[in-house]
C-alpha positions in Angstrom: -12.8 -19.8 -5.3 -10.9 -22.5 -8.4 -8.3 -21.0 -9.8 -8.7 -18.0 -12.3 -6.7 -19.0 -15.8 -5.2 -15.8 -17.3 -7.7 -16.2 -19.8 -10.4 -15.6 -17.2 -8.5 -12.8 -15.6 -8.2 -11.0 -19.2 -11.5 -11.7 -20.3 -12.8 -10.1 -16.6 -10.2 -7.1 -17.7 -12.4 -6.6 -20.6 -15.5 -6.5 -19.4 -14.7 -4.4 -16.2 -13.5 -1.6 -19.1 -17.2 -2.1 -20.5 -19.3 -2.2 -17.6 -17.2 0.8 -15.8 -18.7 3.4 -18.3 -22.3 2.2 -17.6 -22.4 1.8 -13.4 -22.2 4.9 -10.8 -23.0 5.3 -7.4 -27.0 6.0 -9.1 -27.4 2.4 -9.8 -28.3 0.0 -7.2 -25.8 -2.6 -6.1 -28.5 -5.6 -6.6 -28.9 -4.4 -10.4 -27.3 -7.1 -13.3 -24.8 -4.3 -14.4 -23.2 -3.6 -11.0 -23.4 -7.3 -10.0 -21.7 -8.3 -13.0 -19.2 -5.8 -12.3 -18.4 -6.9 -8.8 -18.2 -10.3 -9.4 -16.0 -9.3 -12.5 -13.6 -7.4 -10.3 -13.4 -9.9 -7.7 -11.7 -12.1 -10.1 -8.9 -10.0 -11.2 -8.5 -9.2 -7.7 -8.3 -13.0 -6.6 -5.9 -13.0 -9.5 -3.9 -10.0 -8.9 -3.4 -11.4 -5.6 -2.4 -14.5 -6.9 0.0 -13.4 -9.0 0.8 -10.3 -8.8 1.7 -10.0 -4.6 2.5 -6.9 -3.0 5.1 -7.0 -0.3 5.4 -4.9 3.0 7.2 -1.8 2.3 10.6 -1.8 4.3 11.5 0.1 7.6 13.3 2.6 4.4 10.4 2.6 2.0 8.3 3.8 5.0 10.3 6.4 6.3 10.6 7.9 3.0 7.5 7.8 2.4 6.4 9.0 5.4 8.4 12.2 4.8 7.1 12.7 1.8 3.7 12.9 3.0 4.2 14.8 5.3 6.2 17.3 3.5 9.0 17.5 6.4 12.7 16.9 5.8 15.0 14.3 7.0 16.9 17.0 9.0 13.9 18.1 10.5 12.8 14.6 11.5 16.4 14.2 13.1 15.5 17.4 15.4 12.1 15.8 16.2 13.7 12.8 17.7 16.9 13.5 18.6 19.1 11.7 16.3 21.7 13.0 13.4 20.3 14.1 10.4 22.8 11.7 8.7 21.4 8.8 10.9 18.0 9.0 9.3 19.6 8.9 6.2 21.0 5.7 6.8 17.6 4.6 8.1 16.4 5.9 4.4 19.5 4.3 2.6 18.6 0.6 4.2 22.5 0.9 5.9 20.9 0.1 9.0 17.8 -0.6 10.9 16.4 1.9 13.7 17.3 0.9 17.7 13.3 -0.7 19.3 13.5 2.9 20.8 14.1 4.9 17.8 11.5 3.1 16.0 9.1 3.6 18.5 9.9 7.7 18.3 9.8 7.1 14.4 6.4 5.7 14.5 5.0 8.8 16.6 7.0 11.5 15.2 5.9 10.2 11.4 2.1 8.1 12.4 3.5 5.0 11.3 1.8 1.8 13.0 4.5 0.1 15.4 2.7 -3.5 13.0 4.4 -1.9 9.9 7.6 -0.9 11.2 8.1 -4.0 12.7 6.7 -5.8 9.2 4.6 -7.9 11.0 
């Protein structure tokens, strides 16, 4: 795909906020309406990924997360894998980085892939 020109991205913006009203899961993907909308949305995501990357959350950002899904503490996680409550807060804080071991009981205690704690 060229490069999308902001003016292409907007003008795709504006016409995703027209068609959105109009196509639901009643129409059939090879109708004009929901064609136009996918091809509409696949340039603002071409330039949203262009633009607009999103980084890997950190070793931190998914720990916290994580919790937060979960709806468990940080002193509970400490229990679950054996490690001071005050450790996993430095794990949350970014003051340091988990042992290979302790991110490998992270990522079963919390279902975290071993590819995203690793950031890879």
């Amino acid at each position: 795909m060229e490069k999308i020109t902001k003016e292409q991205y907007e003008f795709a913006l504006e016409k995703i906020e027209e068609l959105l009203p109009v196509v639901d899961d009643n129409i059939p993907a090879n109708d004009k309406t929901a064609l136009e909308l996918s091809v509409m949305s696949d340039i603002v995501i071409a330039y949203e990924t262009a633009h607009y990357p999103i980084g890997k959350p950190s070793v931190s950002e998914l720990i916290e997360l994580s919790l937060e899904e979960k709806g468990i503490t940080q002193k509970e996680l400490a229990s679950s894998i054996g490690v001071s409550p005050s450790r996993i807060s430095d794990y949350i804080a970014g003051r340091s980085e988990p042992t290979l071991k302790i991110a490998r009981l992270l990522c079963m205690a919390l279902n975290i892939s071993p590819s995203a704690m690793l950031r890879v």
